[in-house]
C-alpha positions in Angstrom: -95.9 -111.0 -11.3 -96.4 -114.6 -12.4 -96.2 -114.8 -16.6 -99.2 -116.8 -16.8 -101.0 -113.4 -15.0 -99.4 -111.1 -16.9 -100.5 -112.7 -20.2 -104.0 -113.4 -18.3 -104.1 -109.3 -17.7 -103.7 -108.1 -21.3 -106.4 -111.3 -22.6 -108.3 -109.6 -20.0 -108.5 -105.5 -20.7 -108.2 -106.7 -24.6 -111.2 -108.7 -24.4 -112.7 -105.8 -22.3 -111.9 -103.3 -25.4 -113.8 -105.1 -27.2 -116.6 -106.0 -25.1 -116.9 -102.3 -25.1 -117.0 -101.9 -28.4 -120.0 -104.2 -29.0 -121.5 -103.9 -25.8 -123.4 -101.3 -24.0 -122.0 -98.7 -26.2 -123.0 -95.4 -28.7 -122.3 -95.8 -32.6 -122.7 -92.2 -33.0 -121.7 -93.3 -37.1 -125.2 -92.3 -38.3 -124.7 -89.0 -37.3 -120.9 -88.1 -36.2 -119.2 -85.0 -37.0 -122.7 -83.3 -37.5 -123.6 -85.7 -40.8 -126.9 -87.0 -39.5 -130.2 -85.2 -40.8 -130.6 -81.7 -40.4 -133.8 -82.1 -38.4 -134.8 -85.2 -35.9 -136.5 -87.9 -37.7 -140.0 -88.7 -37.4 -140.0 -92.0 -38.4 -137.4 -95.0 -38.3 -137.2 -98.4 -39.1 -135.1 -101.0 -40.8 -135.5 -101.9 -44.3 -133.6 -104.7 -46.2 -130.9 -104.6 -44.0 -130.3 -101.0 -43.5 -131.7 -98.2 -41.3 -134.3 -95.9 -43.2 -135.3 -92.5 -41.8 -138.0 -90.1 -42.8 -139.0 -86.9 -41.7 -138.9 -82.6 -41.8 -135.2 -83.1 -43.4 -134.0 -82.5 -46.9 -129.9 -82.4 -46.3 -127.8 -85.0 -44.9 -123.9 -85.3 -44.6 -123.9 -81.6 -44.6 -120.3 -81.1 -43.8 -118.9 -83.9 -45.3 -117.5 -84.6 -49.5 -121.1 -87.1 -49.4 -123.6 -83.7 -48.8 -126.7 -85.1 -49.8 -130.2 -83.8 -50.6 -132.6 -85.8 -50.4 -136.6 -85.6 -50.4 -136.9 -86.5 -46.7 -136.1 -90.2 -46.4 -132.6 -91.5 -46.9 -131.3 -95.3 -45.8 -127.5 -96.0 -44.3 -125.1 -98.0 -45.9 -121.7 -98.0 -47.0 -121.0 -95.7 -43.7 -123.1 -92.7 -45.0 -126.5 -92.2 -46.0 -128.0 -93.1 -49.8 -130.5 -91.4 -51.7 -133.8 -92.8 -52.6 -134.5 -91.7 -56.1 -135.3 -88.0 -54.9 -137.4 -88.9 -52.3 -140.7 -86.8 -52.2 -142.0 -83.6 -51.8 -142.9 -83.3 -48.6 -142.5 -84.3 -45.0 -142.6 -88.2 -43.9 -145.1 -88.7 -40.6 -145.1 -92.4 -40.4 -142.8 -95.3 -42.0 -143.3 -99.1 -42.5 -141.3 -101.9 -43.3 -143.3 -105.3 -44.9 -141.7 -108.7 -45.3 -143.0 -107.9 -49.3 -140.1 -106.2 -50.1 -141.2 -103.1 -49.7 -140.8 -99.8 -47.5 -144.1 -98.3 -46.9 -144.5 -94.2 -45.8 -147.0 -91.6 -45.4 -146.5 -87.9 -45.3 -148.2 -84.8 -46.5 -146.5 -85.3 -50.4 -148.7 -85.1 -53.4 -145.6 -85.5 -56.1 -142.5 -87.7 -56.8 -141.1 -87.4 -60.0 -143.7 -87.0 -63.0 -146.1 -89.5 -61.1 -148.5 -87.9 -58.8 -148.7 -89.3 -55.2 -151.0 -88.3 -52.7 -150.2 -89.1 -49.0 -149.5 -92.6 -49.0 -146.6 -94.5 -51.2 -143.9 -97.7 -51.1 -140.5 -97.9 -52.5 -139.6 -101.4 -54.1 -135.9 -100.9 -53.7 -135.8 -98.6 -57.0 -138.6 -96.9 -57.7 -141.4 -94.9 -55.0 -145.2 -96.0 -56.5 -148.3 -94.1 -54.9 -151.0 -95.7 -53.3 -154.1 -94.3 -54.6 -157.1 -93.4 -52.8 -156.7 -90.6 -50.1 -158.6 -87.8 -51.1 -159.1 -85.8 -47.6 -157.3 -85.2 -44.7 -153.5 -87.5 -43.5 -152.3 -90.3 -42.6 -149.9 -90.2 -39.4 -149.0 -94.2 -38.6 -148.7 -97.1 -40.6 -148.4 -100.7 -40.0 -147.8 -104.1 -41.7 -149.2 -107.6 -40.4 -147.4 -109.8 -42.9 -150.4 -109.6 -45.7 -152.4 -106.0 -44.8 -151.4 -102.6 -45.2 -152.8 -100.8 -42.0 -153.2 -96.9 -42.6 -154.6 -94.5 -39.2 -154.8 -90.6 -39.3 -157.5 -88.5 -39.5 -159.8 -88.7 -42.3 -162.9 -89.9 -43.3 -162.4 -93.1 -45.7 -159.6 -94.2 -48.0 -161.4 -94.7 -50.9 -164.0 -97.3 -51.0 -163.5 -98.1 -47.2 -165.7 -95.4 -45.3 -164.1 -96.7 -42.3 -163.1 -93.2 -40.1 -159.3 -92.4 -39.4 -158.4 -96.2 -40.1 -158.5 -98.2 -43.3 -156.9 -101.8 -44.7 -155.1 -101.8 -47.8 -154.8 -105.2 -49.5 -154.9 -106.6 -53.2 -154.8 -103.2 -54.3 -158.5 -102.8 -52.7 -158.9 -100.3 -49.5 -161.2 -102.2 -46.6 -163.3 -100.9 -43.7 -162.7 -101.8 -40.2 -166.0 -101.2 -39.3 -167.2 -97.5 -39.4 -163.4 -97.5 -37.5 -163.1 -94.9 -34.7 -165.3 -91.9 -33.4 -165.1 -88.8 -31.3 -167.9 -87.0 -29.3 -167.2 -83.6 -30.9 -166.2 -81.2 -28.6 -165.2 -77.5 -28.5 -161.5 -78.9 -29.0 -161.7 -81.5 -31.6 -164.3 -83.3 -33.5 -162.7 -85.9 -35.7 -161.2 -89.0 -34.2 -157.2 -89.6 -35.1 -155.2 -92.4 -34.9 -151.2 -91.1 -33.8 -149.7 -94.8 -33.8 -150.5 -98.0 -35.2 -148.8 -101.6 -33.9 -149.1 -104.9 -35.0 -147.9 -107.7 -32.5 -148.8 -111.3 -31.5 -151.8 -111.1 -34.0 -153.5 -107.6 -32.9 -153.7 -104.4 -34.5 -153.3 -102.1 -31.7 -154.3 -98.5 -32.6 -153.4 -95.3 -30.1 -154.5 -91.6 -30.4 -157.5 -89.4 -29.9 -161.1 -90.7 -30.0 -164.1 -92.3 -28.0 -164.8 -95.2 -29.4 -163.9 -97.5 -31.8 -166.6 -99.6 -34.5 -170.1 -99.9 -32.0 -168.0 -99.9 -28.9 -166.3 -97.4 -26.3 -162.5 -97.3 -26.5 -160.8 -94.4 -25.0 -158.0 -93.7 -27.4 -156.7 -97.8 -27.5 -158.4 -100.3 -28.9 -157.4 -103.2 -30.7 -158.5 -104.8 -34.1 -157.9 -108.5 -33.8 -159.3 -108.9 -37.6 -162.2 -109.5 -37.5 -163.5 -107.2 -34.3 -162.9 -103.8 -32.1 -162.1 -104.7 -28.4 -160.8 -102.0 -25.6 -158.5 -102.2 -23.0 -160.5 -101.7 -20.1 -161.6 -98.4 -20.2 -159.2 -96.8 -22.0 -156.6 -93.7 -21.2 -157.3 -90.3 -20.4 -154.9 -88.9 -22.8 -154.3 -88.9 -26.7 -151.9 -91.9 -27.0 -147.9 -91.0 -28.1 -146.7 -94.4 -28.7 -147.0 -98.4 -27.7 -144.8 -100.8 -27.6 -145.9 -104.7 -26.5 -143.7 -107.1 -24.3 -143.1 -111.0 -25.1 -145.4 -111.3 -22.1 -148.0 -110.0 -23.6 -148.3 -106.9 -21.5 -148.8 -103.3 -23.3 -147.0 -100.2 -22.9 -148.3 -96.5 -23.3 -147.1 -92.9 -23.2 -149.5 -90.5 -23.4 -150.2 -86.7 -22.7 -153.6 -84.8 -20.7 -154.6 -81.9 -22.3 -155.9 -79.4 -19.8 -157.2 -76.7 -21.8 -154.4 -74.9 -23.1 -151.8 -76.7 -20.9 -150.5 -80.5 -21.8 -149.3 -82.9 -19.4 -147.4 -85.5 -19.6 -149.3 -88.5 -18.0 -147.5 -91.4 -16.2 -146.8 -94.5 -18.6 -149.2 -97.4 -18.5 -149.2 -101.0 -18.5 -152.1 -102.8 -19.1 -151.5 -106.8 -18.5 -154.7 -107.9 -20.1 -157.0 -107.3 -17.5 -156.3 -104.0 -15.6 -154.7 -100.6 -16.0 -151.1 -100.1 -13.8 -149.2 -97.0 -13.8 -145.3 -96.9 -14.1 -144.9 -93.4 -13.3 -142.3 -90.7 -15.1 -139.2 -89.9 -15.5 -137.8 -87.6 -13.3 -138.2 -83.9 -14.4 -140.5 -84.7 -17.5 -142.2 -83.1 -19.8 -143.3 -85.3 -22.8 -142.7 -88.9 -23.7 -142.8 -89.2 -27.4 -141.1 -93.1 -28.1 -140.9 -96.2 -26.7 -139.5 -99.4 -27.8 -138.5 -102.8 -26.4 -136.6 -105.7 -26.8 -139.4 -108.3 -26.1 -138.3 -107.4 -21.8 -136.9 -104.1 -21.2 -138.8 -100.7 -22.0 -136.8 -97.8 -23.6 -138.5 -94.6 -23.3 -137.5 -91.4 -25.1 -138.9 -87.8 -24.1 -138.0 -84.8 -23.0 -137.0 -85.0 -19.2 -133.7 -85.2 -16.9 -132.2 -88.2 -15.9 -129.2 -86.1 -14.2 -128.7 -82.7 -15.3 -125.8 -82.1 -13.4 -124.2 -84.4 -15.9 -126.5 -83.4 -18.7 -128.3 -86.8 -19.3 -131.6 -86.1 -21.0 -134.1 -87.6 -23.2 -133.4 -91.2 -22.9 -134.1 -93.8 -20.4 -134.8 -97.6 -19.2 -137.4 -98.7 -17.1 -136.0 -101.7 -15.1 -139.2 -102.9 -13.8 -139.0 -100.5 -10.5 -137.5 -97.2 -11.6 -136.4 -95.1 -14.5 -132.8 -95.4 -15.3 -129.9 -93.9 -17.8 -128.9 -95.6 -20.7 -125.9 -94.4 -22.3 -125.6 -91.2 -20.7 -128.8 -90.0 -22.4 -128.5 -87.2 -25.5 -128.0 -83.2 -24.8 -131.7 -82.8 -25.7 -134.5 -84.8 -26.5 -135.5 -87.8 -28.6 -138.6 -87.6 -30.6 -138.5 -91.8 -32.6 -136.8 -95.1 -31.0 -136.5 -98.1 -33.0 -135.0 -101.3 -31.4 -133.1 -104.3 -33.5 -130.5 -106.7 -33.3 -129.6 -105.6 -29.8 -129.2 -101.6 -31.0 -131.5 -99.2 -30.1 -131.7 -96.6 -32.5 -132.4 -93.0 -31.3 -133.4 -90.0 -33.2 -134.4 -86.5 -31.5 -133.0 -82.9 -31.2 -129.6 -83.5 -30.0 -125.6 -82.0 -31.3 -124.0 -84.6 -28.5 -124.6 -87.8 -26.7 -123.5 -88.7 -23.7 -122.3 -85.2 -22.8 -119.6 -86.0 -24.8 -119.5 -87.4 -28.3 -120.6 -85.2 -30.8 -123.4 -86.8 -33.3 -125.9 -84.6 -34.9 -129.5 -85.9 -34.2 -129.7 -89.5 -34.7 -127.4 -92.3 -32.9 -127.4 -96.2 -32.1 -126.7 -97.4 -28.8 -125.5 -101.3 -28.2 -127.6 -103.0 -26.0 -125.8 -106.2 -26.3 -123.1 -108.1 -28.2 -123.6 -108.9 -31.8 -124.2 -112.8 -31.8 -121.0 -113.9 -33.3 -119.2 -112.2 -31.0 -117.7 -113.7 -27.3 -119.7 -116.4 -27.5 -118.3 -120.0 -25.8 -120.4 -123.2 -25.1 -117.5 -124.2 -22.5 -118.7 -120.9 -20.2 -121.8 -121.2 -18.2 -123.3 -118.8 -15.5 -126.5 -119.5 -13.3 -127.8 -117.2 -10.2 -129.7 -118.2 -7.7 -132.4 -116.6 -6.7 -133.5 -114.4 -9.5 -134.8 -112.2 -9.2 -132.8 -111.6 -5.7 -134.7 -109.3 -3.1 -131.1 -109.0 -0.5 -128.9 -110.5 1.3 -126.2 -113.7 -0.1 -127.2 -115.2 -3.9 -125.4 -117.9 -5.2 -123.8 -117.3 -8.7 -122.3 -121.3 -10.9 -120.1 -120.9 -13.5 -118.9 -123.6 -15.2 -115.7 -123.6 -17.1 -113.9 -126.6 -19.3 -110.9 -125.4 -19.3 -108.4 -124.4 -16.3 -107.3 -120.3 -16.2 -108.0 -117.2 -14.4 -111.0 -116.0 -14.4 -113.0 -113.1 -13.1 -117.4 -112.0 -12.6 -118.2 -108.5 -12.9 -121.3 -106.6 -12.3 -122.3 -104.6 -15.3 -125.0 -101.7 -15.4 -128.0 -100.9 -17.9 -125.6 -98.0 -19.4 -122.5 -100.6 -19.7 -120.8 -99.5 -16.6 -118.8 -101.9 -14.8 -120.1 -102.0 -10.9 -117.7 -104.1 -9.6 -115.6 -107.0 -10.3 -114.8 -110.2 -7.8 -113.7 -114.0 -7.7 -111.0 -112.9 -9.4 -108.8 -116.5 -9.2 -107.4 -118.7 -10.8 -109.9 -121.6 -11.2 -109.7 -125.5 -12.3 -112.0 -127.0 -14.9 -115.0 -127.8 -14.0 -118.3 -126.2 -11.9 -117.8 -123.7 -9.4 -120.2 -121.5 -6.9 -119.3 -118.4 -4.7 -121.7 -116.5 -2.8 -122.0 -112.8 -3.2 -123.8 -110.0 -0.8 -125.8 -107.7 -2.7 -127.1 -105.3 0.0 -124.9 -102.8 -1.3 -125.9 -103.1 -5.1 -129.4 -100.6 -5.6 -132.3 -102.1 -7.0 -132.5 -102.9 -10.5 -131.6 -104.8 -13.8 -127.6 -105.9 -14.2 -125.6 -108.1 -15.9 -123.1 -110.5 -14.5 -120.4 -111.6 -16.8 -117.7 -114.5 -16.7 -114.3 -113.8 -18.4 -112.6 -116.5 -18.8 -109.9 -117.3 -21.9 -111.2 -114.4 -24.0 -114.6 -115.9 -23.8 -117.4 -114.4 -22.0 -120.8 -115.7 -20.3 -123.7 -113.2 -19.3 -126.7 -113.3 -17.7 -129.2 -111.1 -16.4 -129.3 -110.4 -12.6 -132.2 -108.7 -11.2 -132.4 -107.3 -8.0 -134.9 -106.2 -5.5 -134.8 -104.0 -2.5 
């Protein structure tokens, strides 16, 4: 074998090492050797450059020299998780971060310290401060729009905003929205709750159980553009889980039917703005509990089976025709997903992710490289169509400099499909045709190597 291909070869499976490494992969750090929380989170997000967790837990690090007790909210750094002053007293439902500085949560507490909190408190990076003014009732979801402190639960005012299960927090004043949200009382239920609370592209979009929401019908979703209620068509049948919003605008809901005593999981929705359109479920499923995006792609955590002979659970993609695997899934369910900087963060009830890599019950997965990693201006890929229903697609790359080179076909879950046009190529732009009848429908990546350097783009195809 030629030196130059020798030397080629090792560039080659180095680079992919490291591709792997940053791409498409678990960090199972957060939780490895069983040091994660003792109970899945309820609520993630990131905070001043760290990940913050809150929910039913008090002990981290269990088995490590760094046990830790903590009041149920503890943030990673350092490679192991920090304590916050104590924490608080009680169980964390919902957690915010605000470009402010601070980390906003809500739970069932009442006490932190000597200073009594009820429900609703921040932490300015060394102290926790109550919010005052919840005297009844909880708060599940919270949510920041740059200025506003959005609360929803169930209650009937935050203190001098008699607004039902939503209020506004600013300037240390509580607001209304309105008389916020109702319910026709029924055997059931009759107090309206709010389960989840986003803010995105200037809308407060509110999820959960209720009728209507100020003077107008809204069948659990609605959203608050500031200054008015508006509904998505006619709503949802179900009490709303979670949303998550594309860049295009569209919305994304999970919710659940209840049937009397029986619950049902009811297909996810889109709604584009002007009509209702059902995605369906994962195969095998029982709830959907989380959802999050990368502006494109939906994540959706649950409880259902992707492939139980090979024990992929909880965790999936939907690549804009059918539910897919990301990673292998987790050995059990995931109850909170938080997407950022190309990781997807995953908490649930799980001991081992992919089948195989132990991690106790939170976990990142790497969606894509880190930014400052493999990336050349002399590499350039284009394909053509795409999306690509079948048959031949034509797929330039450019390269400045003369080597060997090589495309592969990579899956959602970082697999490598296949790899071709493995030559050795001369500077400049170059085009090969490839036949994709073979490839399944679905959302891929198609990568140049070239040098050490890498180009990718995404490749959809259509069947």
């Amino acid at each position: 074998m030629p030196q130059y291909r020798i030397s080629y070869l090792l560039m080659f499976f180095t680079h992919i090492m490291l591709y792997s490494q940053n791409m498409n992969t678990w960090d199972i750090s957060f939780g490895k050797d069983v040091k994660g929380p003792e109970s899945p989170p309820t609520a993630i997000t990131f905070h001043g450059n760290a990940l913050h967790i809150g929910g039913y837990f008090t002990r981290l690090n269990s088995n490590t020299p760094q046990f830790l007790v903590t009041g149920h909210v503890s943030y990673y750094q350092e490679d192991s998780w920090q304590d916050m002053k104590g924490g608080l007293n009680a169980p964390i439902k919902a957690m915010c971060s605000a470009n402010n500085g601070k980390l906003y949560v809500a739970g069932g507490f009442t006490l932190q310290g000597s200073e009594n909190i009820s429900g609703i408190a921040f932490w300015d990076g060394g102290n926790w401060q109550g919010i005052p003014g919840l005297q009844f009732g909880s708060v599940n979801a919270l949510a920041h729009d740059g200025t506003s402190l959005y609360a929803g639960g169930i209650f009937p005012g935050i203190g001098n905003a008699k607004s039902s299960a939503i209020a506004r927090y600013s300037n240390g004043t509580w607001h209304a929205l309105e008389s916020g949200l109702g319910k026709i009382p029924t055997q059931m239920k009759s107090q309206a709750e709010v389960k989840v609370l986003k803010y995105a592209q200037g809308k407060l979009f509110v999820g959960g159980d209720f009728d209507s929401a100020g003077l107008i019908p809204a069948k659990n979703i609605a959203y608050w553009d500031g200054t008015n209620w508006h509904a998505l068509g006619l709503g949802l049948p179900g009490t709303i889980n979670d949303i998550t919003i594309l860049n295009n605008g569209n919305i994304i809901v999970a919710s659940t039917i209840t049937k009397g005593n029986i619950k049902e999981c009811a297909p996810l929705m889109s709604w584009n703005g002007n009509n209702w359109i059902a995605l369906g479920l994962p195969p095998k499923c029982v709830s959907i509990q989380a959802l999050s995006t990368d502006g494109m792609n939906i994540f959706i955590g649950g409880d259902f089976t992707i492939d139980s002979l090979n024990k992929d659970y909880g965790l999936a993609i939907w690549n804009g025709n059918s539910f897919s695997s990301i990673g292998g899934g987790v050995k059990g369910n995931i109850t909170s997903l938080y997407y950022h900087d190309g990781m997807l963060y995953c908490a649930g009830a799980f001991l081992k992710v992919s089948d195989s890599l132990t991690c106790r019950n939170i976990a990142g997965f790497r969606l894509k490289e880190k930014e400052a990693i493999h990336r050349d201006s002399s590499l350039k890929i284009k394909i053509y169509p795409n999306p690509h229903q079948s048959g031949n697609v034509s797929i330039s790359f450019y390269i400045e400099e003369p080597g060997e080179a090589e495309l592969c076909i990579i899956t959602s879950d970082g697999r490598i499909l296949q790899c071709f046009a493995q030559a050795y190529y001369t500077a400049g732009l170059h085009e090969i045709v490839l036949n994709t009848d073979g490839i399944s429908s679905g959302q891929y990546q198609c990568s140049l190597y070239q040098n050490g350097n890498t180009s990718t783009t995404t490749m959809l195809i259509m069947h």
